[in-house]
C-alpha positions in Angstrom: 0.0 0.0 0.0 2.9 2.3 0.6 4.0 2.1 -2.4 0.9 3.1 -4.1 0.4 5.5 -1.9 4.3 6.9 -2.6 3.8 6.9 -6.6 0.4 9.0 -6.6 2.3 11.6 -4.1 5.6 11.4 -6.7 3.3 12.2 -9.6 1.2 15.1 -7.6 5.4 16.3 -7.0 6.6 16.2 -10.2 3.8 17.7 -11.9 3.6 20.5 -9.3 7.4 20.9 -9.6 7.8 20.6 -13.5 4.9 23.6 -13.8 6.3 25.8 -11.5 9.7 25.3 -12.6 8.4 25.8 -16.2 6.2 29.0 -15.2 9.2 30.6 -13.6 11.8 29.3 -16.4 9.3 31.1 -19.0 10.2 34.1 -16.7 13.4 34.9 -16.7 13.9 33.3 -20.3 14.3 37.0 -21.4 16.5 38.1 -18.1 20.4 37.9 -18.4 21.8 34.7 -19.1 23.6 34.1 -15.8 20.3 34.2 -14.4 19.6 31.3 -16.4 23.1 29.3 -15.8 22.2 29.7 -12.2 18.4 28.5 -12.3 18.4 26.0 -14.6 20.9 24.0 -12.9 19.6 24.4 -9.5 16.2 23.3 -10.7 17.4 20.9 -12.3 18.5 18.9 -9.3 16.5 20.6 -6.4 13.5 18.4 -7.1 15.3 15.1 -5.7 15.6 16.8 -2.0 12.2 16.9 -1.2 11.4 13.2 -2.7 14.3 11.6 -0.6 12.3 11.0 2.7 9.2 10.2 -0.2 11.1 7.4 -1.3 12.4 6.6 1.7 9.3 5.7 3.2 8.2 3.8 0.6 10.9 1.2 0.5 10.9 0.6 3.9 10.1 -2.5 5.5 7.8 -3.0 7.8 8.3 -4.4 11.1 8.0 -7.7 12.8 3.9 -8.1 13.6 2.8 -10.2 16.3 0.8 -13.3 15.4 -3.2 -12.6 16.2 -3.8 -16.1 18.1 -0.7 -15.5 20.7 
């Protein structure tokens, strides 16, 4: 289930993320270019930060569950 649960919030993220980053890249498309060789970069990797504990979470194992009859 956490997994299923983990992929709908990674898709929510990423489409979120890719807009935003898109709306705000349209933006300062026009500005000077090192505004550009500092954005694009840092967009380019910031989305993975917030996704780590996401991920995390997902792959984690539950653990050991007491039998019901003990």
């Amino acid at each position: 289930m956490r997994k299923a649960i983990g992929s709908v919030a990674l898709v929510a993220w990423m489409l979120g993320y890719i807009a935003v980053a898109a709306v705000v890249g349209d933006r300062i498309a026009s500005e000077h270019w090192a505004w550009k060789v500092l954005y694009f970069p840092i967009v380019g990797f910031a989305w993975v930060f917030p996704l780590k504990p996401l991920l995390r979470w997902m792959h984690a194992k539950d653990g050991p569950r007491e039998s019901p009859d003990v």
